[in-house]
C-alpha positions in Angstrom: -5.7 -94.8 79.6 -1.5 -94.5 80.6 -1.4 -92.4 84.0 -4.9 -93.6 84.7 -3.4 -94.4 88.4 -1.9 -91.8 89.3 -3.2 -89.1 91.2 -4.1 -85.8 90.3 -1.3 -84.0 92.0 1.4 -86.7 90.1 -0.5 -86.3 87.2 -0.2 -82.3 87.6 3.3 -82.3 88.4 4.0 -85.0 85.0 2.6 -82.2 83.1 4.0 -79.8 84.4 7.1 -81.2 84.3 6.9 -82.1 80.7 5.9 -78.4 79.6 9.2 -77.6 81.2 12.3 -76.9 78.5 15.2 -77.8 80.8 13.2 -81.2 82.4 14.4 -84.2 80.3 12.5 -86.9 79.3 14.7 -89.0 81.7 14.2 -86.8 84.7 10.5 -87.6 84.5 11.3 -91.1 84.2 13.6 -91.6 87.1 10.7 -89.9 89.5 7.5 -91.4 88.2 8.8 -94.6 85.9 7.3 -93.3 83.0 9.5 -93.3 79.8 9.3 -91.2 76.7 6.5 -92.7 75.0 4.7 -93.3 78.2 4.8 -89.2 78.9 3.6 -88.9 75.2 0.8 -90.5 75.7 -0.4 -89.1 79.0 0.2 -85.9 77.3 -2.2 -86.6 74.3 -4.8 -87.9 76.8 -5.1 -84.8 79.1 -4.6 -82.2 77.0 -6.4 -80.2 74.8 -5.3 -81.4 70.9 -4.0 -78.0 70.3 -2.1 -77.8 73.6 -0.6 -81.1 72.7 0.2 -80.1 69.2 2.1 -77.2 70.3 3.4 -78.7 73.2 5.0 -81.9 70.4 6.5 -79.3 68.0 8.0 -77.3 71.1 9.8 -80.6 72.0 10.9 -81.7 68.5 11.8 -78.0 67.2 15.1 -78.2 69.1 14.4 -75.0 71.7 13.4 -77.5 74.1 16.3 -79.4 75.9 14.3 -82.3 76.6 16.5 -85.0 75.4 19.8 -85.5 77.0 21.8 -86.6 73.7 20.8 -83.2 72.5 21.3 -81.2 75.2 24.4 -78.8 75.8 27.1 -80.8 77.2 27.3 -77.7 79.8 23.7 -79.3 81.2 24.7 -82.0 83.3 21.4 -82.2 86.0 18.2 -83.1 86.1 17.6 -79.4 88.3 18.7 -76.0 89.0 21.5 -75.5 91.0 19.2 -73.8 94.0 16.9 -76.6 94.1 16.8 -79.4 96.7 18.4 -82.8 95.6 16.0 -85.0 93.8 15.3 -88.0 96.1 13.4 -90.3 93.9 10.1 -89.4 95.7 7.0 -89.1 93.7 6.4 -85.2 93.6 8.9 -82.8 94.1 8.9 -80.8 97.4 8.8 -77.0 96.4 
């Protein structure tokens, strides 16, 4: 299973991360090395199949900014403007 290394805390926070509208694919990528498909698939595997459903047409519908290319050209950052710089580590400090 993709992700099957990871920890439950990374695991968590790739999750959570994904079910967030303004974290891009790429974002997710630069902290954990996981690309689109990859988060796809960890998705599918540890989620319910309705959750994932949902979660997949929330992605593709166009009200999530997940994508950079289709994101407002007004977004240019991975975070919000309070949050500590992203440092490449493996979960976020909050």
């Amino acid at each position: 299973m993709i992700g099957g290394d990871l920890t439950d805390r990374q695991l968590d926070r790739i999750i959570e991360m994904a079910w967030e509208d303004r974290t891009p694919f790429e974002a997710i990528e630069f902290q954990f090395g996981f690309p689109e498909k990859e988060v796809i698939k960890i998705m599918r595997g540890h989620l319910k199949e309705s959750s994932f459903r949902l979660w997949r047409k929330r992605v593709n519908s166009g009200v999530s900014q997940k994508h950079l290319k289709k994101r407002s050209s007004e977004i240019s950052r991975f975070k919000c403007s309070r949050q500590k710089a992203i440092s490449g580590n493996k979960i976020s400090k909050r």
